[in-house]
C-alpha positions in Angstrom: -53.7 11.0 -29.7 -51.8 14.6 -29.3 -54.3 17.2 -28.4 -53.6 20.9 -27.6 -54.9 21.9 -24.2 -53.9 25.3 -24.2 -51.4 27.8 -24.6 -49.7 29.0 -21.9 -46.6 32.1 -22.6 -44.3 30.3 -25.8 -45.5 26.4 -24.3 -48.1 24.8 -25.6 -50.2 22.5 -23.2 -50.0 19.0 -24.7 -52.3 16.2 -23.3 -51.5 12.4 -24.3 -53.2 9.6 -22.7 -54.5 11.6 -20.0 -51.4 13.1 -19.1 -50.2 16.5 -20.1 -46.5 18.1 -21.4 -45.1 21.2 -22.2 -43.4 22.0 -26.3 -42.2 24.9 -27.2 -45.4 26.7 -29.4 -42.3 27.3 -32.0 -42.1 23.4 -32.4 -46.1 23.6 -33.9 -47.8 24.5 -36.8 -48.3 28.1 -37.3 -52.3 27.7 -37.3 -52.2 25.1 -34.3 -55.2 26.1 -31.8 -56.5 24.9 -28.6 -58.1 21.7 -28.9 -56.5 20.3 -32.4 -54.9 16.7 -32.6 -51.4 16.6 -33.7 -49.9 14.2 -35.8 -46.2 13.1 -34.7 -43.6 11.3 -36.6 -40.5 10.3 -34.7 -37.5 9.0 -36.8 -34.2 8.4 -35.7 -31.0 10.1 -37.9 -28.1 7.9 -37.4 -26.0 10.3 -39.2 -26.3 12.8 -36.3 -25.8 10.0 -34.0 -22.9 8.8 -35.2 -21.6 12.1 -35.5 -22.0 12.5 -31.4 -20.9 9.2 -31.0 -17.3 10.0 -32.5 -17.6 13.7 -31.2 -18.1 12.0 -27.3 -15.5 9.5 -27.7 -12.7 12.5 -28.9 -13.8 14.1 -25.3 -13.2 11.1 -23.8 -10.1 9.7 -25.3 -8.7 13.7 -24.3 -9.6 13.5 -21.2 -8.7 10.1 -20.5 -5.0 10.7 -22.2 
């Protein structure tokens, strides 16, 4: 369970599992407050990774030439 601690500047004060981390308040609901629980998805885009994939192996082949 996410739950906001507190706000601190443009971070908000995230505590997970006893253990706290800073987001950017940007990356939260607009009505986000101290002490609501946040509900995260995570998902993977393998578009955007293949994309870097090809992006870092152009770099590479360059600089390896």
């Amino acid at each position: 369970m996410l739950v906001i601690d507190r706000f601190e500047g443009e971070m908000a004060v995230i505590e997970y599992n006893g253990r706290t981390f800073n987001l950017p308040r940007s990356l939260l609901p607009a009505e986000a407050k101290e002490g609501d629980v946040l509900r995260v998805s995570i998902t993977v885009d393998k578009e955007q990774t293949a994309e870097r994939k090809k992006k870092i192996e152009c770099l590479m082949d360059e600089l390896f030439e």
